[in-house]
N, C-alpha and C positions, 0 to 999 in steps of 0.2 A: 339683359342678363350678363353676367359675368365670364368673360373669356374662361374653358373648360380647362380644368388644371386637375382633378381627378376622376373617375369614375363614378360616383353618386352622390348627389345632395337627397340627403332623406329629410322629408321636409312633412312639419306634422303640426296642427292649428290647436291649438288650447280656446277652449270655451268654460272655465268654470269646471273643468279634470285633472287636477294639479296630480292626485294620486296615480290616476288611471297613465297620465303622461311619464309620470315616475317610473314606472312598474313595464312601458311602452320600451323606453330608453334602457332600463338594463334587460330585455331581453334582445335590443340591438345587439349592446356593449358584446353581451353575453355571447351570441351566435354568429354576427360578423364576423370575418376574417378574409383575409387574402383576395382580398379588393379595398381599396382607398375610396373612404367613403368623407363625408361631411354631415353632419345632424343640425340643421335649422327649425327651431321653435316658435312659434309666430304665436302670439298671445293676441285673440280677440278682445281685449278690453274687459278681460274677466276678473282682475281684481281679487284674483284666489291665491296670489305670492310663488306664482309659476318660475319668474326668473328667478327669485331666490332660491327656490328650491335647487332648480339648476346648477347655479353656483355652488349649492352647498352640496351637492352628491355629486355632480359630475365638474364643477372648476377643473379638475386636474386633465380632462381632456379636452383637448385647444381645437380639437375642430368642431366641439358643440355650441353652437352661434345661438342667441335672443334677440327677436325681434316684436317690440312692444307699441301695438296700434293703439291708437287714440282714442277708436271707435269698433265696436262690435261691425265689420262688414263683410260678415258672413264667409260661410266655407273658402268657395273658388278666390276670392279675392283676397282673402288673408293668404292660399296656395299662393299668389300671384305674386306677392309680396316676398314670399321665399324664393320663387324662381329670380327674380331680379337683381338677387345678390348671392346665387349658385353657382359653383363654380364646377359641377360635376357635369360629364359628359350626359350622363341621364338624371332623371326628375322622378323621384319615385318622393310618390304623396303617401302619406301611414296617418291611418287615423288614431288619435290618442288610444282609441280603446280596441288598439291588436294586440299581441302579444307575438313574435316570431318564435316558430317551432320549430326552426332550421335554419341553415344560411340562405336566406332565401332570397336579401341580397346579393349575393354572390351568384347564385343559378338564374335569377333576373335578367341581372349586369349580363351573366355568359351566353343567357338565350339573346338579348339583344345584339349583343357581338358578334354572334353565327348566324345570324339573321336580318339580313339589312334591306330587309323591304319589309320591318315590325315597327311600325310606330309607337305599339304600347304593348304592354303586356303586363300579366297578375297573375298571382296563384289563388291555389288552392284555400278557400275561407272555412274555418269550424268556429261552432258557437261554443257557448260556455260549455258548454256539456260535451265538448269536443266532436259532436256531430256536423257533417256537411251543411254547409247552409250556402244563401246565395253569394256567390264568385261575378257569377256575369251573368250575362245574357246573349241570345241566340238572333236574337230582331230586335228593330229601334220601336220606340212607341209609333203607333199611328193607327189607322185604322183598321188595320189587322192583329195589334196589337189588342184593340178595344174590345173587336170580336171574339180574340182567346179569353180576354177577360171574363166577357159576360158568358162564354162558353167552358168558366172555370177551369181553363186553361188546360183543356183536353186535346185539343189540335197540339200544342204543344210539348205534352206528355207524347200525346200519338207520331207526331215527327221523332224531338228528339230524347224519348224516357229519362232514365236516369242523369242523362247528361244535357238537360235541358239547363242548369245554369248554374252545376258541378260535376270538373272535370274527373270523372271513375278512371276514365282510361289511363295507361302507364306515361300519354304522349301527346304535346302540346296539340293544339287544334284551334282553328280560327274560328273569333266568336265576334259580334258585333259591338259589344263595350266590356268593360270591365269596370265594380264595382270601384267608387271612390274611394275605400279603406285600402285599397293597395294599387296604387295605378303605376304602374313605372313607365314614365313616357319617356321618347326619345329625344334629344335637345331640337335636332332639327325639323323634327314634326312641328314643334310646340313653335319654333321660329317660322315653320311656314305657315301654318291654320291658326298662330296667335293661342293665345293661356286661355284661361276660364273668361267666359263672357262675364261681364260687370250687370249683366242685369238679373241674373241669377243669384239668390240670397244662401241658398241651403237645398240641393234635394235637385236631381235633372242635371247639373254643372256637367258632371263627368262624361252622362250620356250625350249630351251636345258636342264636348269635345272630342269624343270617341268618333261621332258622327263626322267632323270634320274632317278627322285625322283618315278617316275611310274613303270618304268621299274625295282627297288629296291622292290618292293612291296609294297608301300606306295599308298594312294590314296588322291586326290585333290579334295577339294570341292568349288564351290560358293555358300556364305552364305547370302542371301538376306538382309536379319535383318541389315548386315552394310553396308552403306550407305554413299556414299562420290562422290563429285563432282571433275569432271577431266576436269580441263582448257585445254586441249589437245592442244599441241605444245606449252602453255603459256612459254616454253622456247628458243622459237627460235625467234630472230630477226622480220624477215618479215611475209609473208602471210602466207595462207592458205598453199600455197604449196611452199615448200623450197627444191630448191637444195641440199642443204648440207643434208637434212632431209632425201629425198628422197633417194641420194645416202648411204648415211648411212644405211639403214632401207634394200638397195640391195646389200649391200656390208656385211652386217649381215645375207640375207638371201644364199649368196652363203657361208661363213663360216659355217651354219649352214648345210650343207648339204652335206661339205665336211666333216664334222664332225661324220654325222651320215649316213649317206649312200655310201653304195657301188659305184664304176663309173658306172654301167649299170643304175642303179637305176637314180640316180643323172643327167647321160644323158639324159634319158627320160624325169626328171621332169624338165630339164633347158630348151628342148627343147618344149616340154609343156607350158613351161612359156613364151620363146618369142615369140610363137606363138598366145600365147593370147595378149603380149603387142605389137607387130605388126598390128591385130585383133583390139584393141582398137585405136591405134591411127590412124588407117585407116579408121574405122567405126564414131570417131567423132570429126576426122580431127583438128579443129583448136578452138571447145568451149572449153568453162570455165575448163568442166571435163574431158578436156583431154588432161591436163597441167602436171598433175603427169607422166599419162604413155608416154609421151613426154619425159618427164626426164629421166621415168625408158630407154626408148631407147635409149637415148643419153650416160646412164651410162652401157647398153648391147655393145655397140661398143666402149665404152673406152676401151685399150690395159690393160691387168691383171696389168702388172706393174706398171701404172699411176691412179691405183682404189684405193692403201692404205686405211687411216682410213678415213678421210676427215675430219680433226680436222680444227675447226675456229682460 
């Protein structure tokens, strides 16, 4: 990475959302202020005229950088591509399809500043409908994770209710990761525990990293104060529920836990897990909400070597 010469590199991957990036970028322009930031664009090999568009609405601002990959490779590694040529003291990843509803780099940037045992931090997420939706989370996957699951996530509700993985409260609070759509990391986290691992495609990157950054001694916060809405999915094609999405998102969660758990472990929690998606799609058969884990089973019985990335 590049020696730190301002405050944030906001750094954000195009896949085939040329619009949604557009519309991403002036609500920067719009609510930034009174911190020196940088905007870096990393183009997945989407072929949807992303740089030009750049040029043509935002040319006149000299610190919005293009960076145009070869090859579609995935979320963390096109992030990785941006960090190497950041010159900001933090790293804050924005997914094409947020929209900022404050300065919310700048209350980021100042919680890190006042806070130097935070490795990472993120706000406050709403969906299109401007409702609370998921920010973060409270525990890492594993196999208490697997048991809230199949336990539809009532231990969970029962620890932490409302603020199981949006922060209500007026005041920051330590959580174990923070969504990928707004990650602000600290430079010298990311120099000690290393960027996104390369064998993660799409889906799990963040939570690995969050993991290492904890496990280093550094601590993670949700910062309420900033505030930003999350078109969720606004980058996929079709519906509600996408194959490709869903497969990706389960093909992330098994790298993830090859990665960090032992085989006993990892037995347990995969067997954990198809017991619950077995359990769900028996329990509600053929509705609306049980079109994902319909998927997730159809992506449990594909053979390891026909799971690759699932790149479009």
């Amino acid at each position: 990475m590049a020696a730190p010469q301002i405050d944030v590199s906001i750094i954000i991957v195009n896949y085939r959302s040329k619009a949604l990036v557009d519309e991403c970028l002036k609500s920067v322009v719009q609510f930034t202020h009174d911190v020196s930031y940088e905007v870096i664009v990393v183009d997945n090999a989407s072929g949807d005229g992303v740089g030009d568009m750049l040029q043509t609405e935002f040319g006149n601002h000299p610190e919005f950088h293009f960076i145009q990959l070869a090859d579609n490779v995935g979320f963390g590694r096109a992030n990785n591509a941006g960090f190497d040529v950041a010159r900001g003291r933090y790293l804050f990843c924005l997914n094409p399809d947020t929209l900022l509803l404050n300065n919310a780099v700048k209350i980021l940037t100042d919680f890190l500043d006042s806070h130097p045992d935070a490795g990472a931090c993120g706000g406050n997420l709403f969906n299109a409908n401007m409702q609370p939706t998921l920010s973060f989370r409270r525990f890492f996957p594993g196999i208490r994770w697997e048991l809230n699951e199949f336990l539809n996530l009532k231990p969970e509700k029962l620890v932490w209710g409302i603020n199981r993985d949006f922060n209500h409260t007026d005041r920051p609070m330590q959580v174990a990761y923070i969504t990928g759509a707004d990650l602000m990391l600290r430079r010298e986290a990311v120099d000690q525990c290393g960027a996104f691992r390369k064998e993660f495609f799409m889906y799990y990157e963040e939570t690995d990293l969050c993991r290492r950054i904890l496990h280093a001694g550094w601590k993670i916060y949700s910062v309420p104060d900033a505030r930003i809405q999350h078109l969720e999915g606004g980058t996929f094609k079709n519906s509600v529920v996408n194959k490709a999405r869903i497969f990706r998102s389960e093909k992330g969660r098994d790298t993830y836990f090859i990665l960090n758990y032992r085989p006993l472990a990892r037995h347990v929690a995969n067997a954990l897990h198809r017991l619950t998606v077995a359990t769900r799609c028996a329990l509600l058969k053929d509705s609306p909400k049980a079109q994902a884990w319909h998927m997730k089973k159809e992506y449990l019985k594909t053979p390891s070597h026909k799971k690759g990335d699932f790149r479009e």
